[in-house]
N, C-alpha and C positions, 0 to 999 in steps of 0.2 A: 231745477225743475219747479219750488217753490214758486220766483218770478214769473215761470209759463202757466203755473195755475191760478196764481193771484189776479193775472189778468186773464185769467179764461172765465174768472171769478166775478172779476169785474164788468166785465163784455156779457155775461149770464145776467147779474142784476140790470144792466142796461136795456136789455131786449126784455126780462119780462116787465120792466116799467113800458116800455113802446107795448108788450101785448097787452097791458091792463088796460091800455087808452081806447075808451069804445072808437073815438075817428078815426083810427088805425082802418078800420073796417071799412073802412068808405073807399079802399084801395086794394084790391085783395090780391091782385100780385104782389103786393108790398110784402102785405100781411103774410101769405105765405113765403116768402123769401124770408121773412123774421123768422116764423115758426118752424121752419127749418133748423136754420140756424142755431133758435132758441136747443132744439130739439137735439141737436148734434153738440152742443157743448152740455145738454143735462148730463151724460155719462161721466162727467169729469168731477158731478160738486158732490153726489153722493161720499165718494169715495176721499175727496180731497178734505170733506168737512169731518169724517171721522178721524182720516190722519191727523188735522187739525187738532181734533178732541184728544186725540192718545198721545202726539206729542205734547200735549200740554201736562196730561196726566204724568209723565216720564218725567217733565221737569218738577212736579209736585214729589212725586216719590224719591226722586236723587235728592232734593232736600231734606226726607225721614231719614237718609241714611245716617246721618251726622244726626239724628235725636239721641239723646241721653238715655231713652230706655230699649236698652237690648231686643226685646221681646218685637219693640217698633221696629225698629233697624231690620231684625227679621225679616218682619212681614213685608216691608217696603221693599228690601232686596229680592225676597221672592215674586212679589207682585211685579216688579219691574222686570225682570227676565220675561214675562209673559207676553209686558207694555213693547217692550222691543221686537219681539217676535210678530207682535199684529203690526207693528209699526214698520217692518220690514217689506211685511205680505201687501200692505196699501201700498208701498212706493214703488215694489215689483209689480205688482199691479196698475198703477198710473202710469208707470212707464211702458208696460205694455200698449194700452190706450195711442199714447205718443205716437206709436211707430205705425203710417201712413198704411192705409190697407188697400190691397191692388182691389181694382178696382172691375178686375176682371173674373175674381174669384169664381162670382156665380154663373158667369156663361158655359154654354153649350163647347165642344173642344172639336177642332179639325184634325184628327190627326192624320198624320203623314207618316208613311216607312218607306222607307228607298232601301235595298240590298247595294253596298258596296265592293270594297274590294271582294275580293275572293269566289270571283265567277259562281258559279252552281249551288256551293256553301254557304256564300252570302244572302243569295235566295232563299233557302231552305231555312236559316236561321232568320231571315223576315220573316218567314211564314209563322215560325214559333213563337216570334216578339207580336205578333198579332194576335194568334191566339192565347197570351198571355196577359195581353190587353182587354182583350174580351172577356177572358174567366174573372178578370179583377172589375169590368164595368158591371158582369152580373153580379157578384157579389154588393158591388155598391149599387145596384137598382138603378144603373145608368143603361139608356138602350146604343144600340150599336145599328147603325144604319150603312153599309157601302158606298161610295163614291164614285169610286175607281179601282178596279183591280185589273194589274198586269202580270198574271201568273206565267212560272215557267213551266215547261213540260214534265220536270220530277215531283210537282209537289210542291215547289217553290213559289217565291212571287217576286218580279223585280220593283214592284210597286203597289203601295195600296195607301186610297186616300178614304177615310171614314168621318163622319160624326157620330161624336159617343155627346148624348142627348140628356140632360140633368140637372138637376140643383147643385152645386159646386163642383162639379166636371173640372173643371181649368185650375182650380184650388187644386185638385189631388194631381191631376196631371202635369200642370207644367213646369215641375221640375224633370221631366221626363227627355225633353229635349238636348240631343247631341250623340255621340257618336258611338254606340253599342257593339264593345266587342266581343268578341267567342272565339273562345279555343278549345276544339275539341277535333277525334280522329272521323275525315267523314265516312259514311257508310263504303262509298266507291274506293277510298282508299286502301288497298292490299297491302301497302307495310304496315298499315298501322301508326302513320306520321303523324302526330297533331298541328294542324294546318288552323291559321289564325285569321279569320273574315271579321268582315265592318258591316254595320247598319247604322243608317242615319234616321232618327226619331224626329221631327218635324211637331210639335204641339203648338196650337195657335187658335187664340180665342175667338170663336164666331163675331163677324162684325155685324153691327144692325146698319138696317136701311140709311138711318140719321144719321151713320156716321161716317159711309164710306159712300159716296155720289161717284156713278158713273156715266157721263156721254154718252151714246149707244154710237155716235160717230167716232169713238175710240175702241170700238172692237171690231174687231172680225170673226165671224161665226160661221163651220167648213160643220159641215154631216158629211158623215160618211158608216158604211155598213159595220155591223159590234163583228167581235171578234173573238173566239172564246168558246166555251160554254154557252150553251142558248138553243139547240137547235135548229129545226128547218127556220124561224123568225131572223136566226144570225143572217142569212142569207139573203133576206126578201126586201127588209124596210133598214134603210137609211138614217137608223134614230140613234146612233153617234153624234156628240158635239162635244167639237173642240171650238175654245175662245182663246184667242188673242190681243190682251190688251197691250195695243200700240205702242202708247208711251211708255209703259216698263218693260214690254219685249213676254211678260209672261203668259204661259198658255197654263189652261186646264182641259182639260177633257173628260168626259165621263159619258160609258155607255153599260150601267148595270142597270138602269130601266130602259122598258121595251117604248118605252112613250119619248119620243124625240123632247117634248115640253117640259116632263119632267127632267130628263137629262140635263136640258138649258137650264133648266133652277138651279135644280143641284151644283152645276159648274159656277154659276153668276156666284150661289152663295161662297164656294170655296174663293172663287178670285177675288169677293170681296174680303174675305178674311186674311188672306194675302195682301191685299193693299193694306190693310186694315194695320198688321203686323208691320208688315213695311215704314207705314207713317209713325207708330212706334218706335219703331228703331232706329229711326231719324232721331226721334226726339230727344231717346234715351242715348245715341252719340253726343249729343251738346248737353245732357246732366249726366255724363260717367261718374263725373268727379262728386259728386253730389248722389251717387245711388251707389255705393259700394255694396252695400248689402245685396246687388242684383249681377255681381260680378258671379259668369261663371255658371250662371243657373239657364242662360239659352239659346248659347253659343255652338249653332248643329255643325259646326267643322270641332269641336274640344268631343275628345275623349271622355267620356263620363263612366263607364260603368266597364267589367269583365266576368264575362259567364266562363267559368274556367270547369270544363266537365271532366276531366278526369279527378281531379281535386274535390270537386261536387262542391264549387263555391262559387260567391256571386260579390265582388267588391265594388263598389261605387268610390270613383277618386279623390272626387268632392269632398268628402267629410271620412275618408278612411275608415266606410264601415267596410265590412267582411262578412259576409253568414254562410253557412255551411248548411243549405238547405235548397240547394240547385232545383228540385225536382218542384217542390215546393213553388218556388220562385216563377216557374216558366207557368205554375198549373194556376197562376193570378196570386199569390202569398204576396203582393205588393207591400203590406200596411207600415212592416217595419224598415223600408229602407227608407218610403214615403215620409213615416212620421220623425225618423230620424233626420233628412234631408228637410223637414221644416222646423223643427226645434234648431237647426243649427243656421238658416238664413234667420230666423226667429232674432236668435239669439247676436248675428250679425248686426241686425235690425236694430236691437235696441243698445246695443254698444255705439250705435253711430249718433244714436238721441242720445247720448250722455255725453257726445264732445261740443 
């Protein structure tokens, strides 16, 4: 770690010699491209020039130990337990710095719920992993806007596609993705069996305009009448759209506004976030080997979590938490499985900066 600060150290004196030079200025894409730069390597010398300072102090006081006067030896061996203790907190600190920050943290979130196995069950426990998504965006002052919803006739939903809308939306959320199970007895059931359904969680970082381009000769765009909830409107106007982008074969649809135009948006924005993810997951196939720390965390076929109701517990597989607070859980109590499940790729993270 020394080595990578020395020369982060070196590369920081480099560039502010280039910002001092008034002709820098005479170019000022240069000039910002520097001070960027400049700017993204200052977090590293505050920090690295005190450990500097303390590790130095360390080697001054291990030499009082061997003084002659007792009284010194003391004080130096006390001082020094302290010197090592700050000198700890820098390098757990620097090494933090190290470990590459997604880059998606602070967007917007698409989320996706699909009811699987478990016919009618599966629906009804989408319904509740949704509104347990919502109790947990109001509590974090994130908004929640619809997409798409495919409800079933009990109360259910076999599908619902949303934007939860915020300042680190996709930080808290995207470990949230993969396959959410539940066991519990359902209402229709008369033994009393506990009967085990799947829901697939889908999170996916809003893409911007810049970064996912679409042909408009690679879609196909069908309206057709909503369906649902809406009254006499469901009936009259044609303001359903579904898109089909050609080359990937994917569709979206969306008809929870009564405005044909806003419907188009709203779908263009989900399919692009979709491509968006896509080209992601291209990418992250050819660095597996090189992102370990990302195994695991967004793989919507892996098992990740269990709402087990008779037991009144909620275990995520990932990191072997357990909490015994079901009720809690469903009503948005997100914070400690969340904060758990980032302390521990966290912690992944920076074990892979130390090989």
């Amino acid at each position: 770690m020394h080595e990578k600060l020395r020369e982060i150290e070196e590369r920081y004196q480099e560039l502010s010699h280039f910002l001092a030079d008034p002709g820098i200025l005479s170019d000022p894409s240069r000039y910002a491209r520097i001070a960027k730069e400049h700017a993204d390597l200052e977090v590293y010398i505050s920090p690295f020039e005190d450990l500097k300072r303390i590790e130095k102090d360390v080697e001054e006081h291990q030499t009082l130990l061997s003084d002659t006067d007792k009284e010194m030896r003391d004080l130096a061996a006390e001082e020094l337990v302290e010197l090592e203790v700050q000198a700890g907190n820098l390098k757990e600190r620097l090494k933090e710095l190290f470990v590459p920050r997604d880059p998606n943290d602070e967007r917007n979130v698409v989320l996706e719920i699909r009811a699987g196995t478990g016919g009618e069950e599966a629906g009804l426990f989408a319904a509740d992993l949704f509104r347990m998504y919502c109790r947990y965006a109001e509590v974090g002052h994130w908004g929640v806007e619809i997409i798409s919803m495919n409800e079933t006739g009990i109360g259910g939903v076999k599908e619902v596609i949303a934007m939860v809308s915020g300042k680190g939306a996709f930080a808290r959320f995207k470990y949230e993705s993969g396959v959410h199970r539940v066991q519990r007895v359902p209402e229709t059931e008369a033994s009393g069996r506990i009967h085990t359904s799947a829901v697939t969680v889908a999170v996916l970082p809003e893409a911007q305009d810049v970064e996912v381009s679409i042909d408009q000769k690679d879609l196909r765009i069908d309206t057709y009448r909503s369906s649902g909830a809406g009254g006499q409107h469901v009936n009259k106007t044609d303001s359903a759209i579904r898109i089909t982008h050609i080359p990937t074969g994917l569709v979206v649809t969306c008809q929870d506004e009564k405005s044909q135009h806003k419907n188009k948006a709203k779908a263009l924005n989900v399919l692009k976030s979709r491509l968006f993810q896509q080209m992601q997951d291209e990418t992250d196939a050819k660095m597996v080997s090189k992102r370990r720390s990302q195994v695991g965390t967004g793989d919507r076929s892996e098992r990740i979590r269990t709402y087990n109701f008779p037991q009144g517990r909620v275990t995520d597989h990932r990191i072997g938490l357990t909490l015994h607070k079901l009720p809690q859980i469903l009503d948005g109590d997100l914070d400690d499985l969340i904060d758990g499940l980032h302390a521990h790729f966290k912690a992944l993270a920076l074990s892979s900066t130390e090989e």
